[in-house]
C-alpha positions in Angstrom: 125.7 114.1 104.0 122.0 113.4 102.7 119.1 113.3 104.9 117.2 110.2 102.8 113.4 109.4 104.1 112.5 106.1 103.6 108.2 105.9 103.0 106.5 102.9 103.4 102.6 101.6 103.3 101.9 100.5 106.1 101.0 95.9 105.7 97.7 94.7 104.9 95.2 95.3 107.7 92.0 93.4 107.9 90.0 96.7 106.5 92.1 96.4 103.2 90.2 93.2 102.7 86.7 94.4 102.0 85.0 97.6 101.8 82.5 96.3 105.0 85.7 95.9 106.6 86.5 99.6 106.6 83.9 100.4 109.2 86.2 98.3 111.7 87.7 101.1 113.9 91.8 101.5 113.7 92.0 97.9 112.7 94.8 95.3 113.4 97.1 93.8 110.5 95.9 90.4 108.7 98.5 87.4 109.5 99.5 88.4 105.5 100.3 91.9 106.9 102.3 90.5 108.7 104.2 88.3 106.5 104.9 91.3 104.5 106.1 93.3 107.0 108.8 90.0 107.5 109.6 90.3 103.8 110.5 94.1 104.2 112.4 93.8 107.1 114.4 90.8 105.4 114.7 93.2 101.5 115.2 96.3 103.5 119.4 97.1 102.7 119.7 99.4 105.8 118.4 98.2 109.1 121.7 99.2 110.4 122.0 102.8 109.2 118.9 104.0 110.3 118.9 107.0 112.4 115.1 107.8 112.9 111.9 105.2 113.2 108.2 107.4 112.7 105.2 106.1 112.0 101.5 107.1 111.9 100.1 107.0 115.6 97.3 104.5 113.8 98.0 100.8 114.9 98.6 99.1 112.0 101.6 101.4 111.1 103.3 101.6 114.6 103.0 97.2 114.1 103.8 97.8 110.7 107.3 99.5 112.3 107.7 97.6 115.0 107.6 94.6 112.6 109.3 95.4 109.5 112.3 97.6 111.2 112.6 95.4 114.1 116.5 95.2 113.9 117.0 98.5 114.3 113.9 99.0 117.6 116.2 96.5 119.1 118.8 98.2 118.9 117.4 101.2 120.2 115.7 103.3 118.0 112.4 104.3 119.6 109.8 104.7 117.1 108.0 108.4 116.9 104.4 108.5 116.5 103.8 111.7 114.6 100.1 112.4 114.1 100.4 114.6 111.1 101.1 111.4 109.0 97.9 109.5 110.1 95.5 108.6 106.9 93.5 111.3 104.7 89.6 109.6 105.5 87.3 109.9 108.4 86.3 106.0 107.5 86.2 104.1 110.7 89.4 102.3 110.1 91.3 105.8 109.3 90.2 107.3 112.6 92.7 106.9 115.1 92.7 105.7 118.9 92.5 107.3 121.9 96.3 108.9 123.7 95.0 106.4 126.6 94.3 103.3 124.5 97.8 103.7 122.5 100.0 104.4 126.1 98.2 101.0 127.3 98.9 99.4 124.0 102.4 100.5 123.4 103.6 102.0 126.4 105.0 100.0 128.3 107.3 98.3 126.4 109.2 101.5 125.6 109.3 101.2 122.0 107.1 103.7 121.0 107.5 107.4 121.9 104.0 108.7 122.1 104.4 111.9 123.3 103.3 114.3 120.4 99.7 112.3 120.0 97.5 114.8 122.3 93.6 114.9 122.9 91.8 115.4 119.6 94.6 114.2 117.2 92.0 111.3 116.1 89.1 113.8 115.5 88.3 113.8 111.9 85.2 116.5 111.8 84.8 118.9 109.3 85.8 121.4 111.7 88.9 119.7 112.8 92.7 120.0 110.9 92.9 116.2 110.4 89.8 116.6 108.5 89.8 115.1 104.7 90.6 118.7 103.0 92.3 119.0 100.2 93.7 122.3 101.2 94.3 121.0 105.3 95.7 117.8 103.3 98.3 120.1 101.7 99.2 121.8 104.6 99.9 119.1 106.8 101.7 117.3 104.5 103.8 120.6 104.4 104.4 120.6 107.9 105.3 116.7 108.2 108.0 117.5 105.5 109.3 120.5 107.1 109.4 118.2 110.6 111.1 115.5 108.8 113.9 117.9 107.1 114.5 119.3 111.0 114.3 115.7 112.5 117.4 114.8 109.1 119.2 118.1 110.2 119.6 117.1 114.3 120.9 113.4 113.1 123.4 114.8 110.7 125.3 116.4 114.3 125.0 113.0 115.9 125.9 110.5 113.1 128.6 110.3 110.7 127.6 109.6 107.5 123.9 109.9 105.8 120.8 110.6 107.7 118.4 107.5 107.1 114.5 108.5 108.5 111.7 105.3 108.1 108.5 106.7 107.7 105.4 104.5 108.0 102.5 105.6 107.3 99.6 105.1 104.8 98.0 105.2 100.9 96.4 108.1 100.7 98.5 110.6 102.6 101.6 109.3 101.0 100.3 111.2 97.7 100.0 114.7 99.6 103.6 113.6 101.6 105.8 113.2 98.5 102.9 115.9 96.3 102.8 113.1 93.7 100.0 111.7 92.3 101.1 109.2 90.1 99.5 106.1 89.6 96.9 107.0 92.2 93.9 104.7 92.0 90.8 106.9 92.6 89.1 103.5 93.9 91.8 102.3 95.9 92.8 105.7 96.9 96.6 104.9 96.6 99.2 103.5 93.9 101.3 102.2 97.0 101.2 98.6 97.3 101.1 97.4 101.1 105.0 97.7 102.6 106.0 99.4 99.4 109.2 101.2 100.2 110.6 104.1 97.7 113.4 106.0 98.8 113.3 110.1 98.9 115.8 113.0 99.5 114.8 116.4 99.9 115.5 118.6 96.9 116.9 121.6 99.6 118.1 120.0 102.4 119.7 123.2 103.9 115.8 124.5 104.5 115.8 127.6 101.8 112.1 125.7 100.6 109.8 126.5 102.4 107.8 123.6 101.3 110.5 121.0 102.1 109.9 119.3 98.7 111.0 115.9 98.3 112.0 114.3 95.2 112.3 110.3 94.8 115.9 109.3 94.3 117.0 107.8 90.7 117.6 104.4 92.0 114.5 103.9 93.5 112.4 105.5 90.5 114.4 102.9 88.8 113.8 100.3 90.7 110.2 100.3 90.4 109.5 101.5 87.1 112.5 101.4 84.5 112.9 104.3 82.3 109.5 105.2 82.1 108.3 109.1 82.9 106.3 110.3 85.6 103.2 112.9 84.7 103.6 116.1 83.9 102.6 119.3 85.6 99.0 118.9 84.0 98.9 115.6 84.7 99.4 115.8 88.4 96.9 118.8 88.6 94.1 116.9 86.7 95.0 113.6 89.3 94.7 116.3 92.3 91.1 118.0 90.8 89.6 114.4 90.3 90.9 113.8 94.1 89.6 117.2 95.6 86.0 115.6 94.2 86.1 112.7 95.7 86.8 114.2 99.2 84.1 117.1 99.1 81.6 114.1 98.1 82.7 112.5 101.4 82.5 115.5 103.6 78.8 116.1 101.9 80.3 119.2 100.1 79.7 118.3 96.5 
């Protein structure tokens, strides 16, 4: 059995449409967003097969979820917000709502399982763990693999076959999430296209790393760029340096 973790971008939301636009707090998703989220649900091969639904608590990726996988939410699968994939900035529209505002939003309906998004999991201070820290960055992006490997290892005892986890969540993080920093935009802060799906398995299932690494399967490396070759150690490093800058500068460290 493989454990495979499906990661997507979450649609177009109106701050992706101008940079005045990203002062709009956790902002709703443009009626393109949500065209695109109709073509992923349509291109996406396993609706069926999916065992687990989690998205960022942020609204545009639980409406992102609820949109693109909506075959498999009506069928049962409740979606997990899990706060540890929210975005990296503390930019209005990558700060998070309130538990209260989200249970109003999405509670009732039973959809969304909201029950690890606590007081404070949208406070984006300096002093805070969702702060935009290269090193907090890293580490949460540890633990969300590490809680995704656990999630892949309960579903193997409860369905026969292979483990199939959506993940929606955004841009930046999904750099620090899969530790791969090619073709990241520094402007953009991403080289994920809105609803971009690539497909991932973890390189030690069984838990002996304690880093959970994931590696991008062959067919969906393929899929998206041919034959070419990702970057190399140094590569990644210099990407990650030229990143690291770009956050201090917004926390006022540089």
């Amino acid at each position: 059995m493989t454990i495979y973790v499906h990661l997507v971008r979450h649609a177009q939301g109106f701050h992706n449409l101008s940079a005045a636009n990203q002062q709009l707090p956790d902002p709703d998703l443009t009626p393109l967003g949500e065209q695109q989220c109709a073509t992923l649900r349509n291109a996406f091969a396993h609706q069926e097969a999916i065992t687990y639904l989690v998205a960022s608590p942020m609204r545009r990726t639980i409406y992102t979820c609820l949109l693109s996988f909506a075959p498999a939410v009506a069928s049962g699968k409740k979606i997990i917000a899990y706060p540890e994939v929210q975005e990296v900035s503390n930019l209005p529209c990558d700060v998070g709502s309130d538990p209260a505002r989200l249970r109003a939003e999405f509670g009732a309906a039973g959809q969304v399982d909201l029950s690890l998004v606590q007081e404070g999991w949208n406070d984006k201070s300096f002093s805070s763990p969702w702060a935009p820290d290269m090193r907090k960055l890293e580490a949460r992006a540890r633990t969300a693999r590490v809680w995704l490997r656990e999630l892949g290892k309960k579903g193997t005892k409860e369905v026969d076959g292979d483990v199939r986890i959506a993940v929606v969540t955004h841009g930046g993080f999904l750099h620090f999430l899969t530790d791969d920093f090619d073709g990241l935009n520094q402007q953009m802060g991403t080289g994920w296209a809105n609803t971009e799906c690539r497909t991932y398995e973890f390189v030690e299932p069984e838990g002996e790393d304690d880093k959970a690494a994931l590696r991008e399967t062959s067919l969906s490396w393929k899929r998206r760029r041919g034959s070419a070759t990702g970057l190399s150690e140094t590569e990644q490093m210099e990407m990650k340096v030229a990143l690291d800058s770009r956050l201090k500068e917004e926390l006022g460290e540089a």
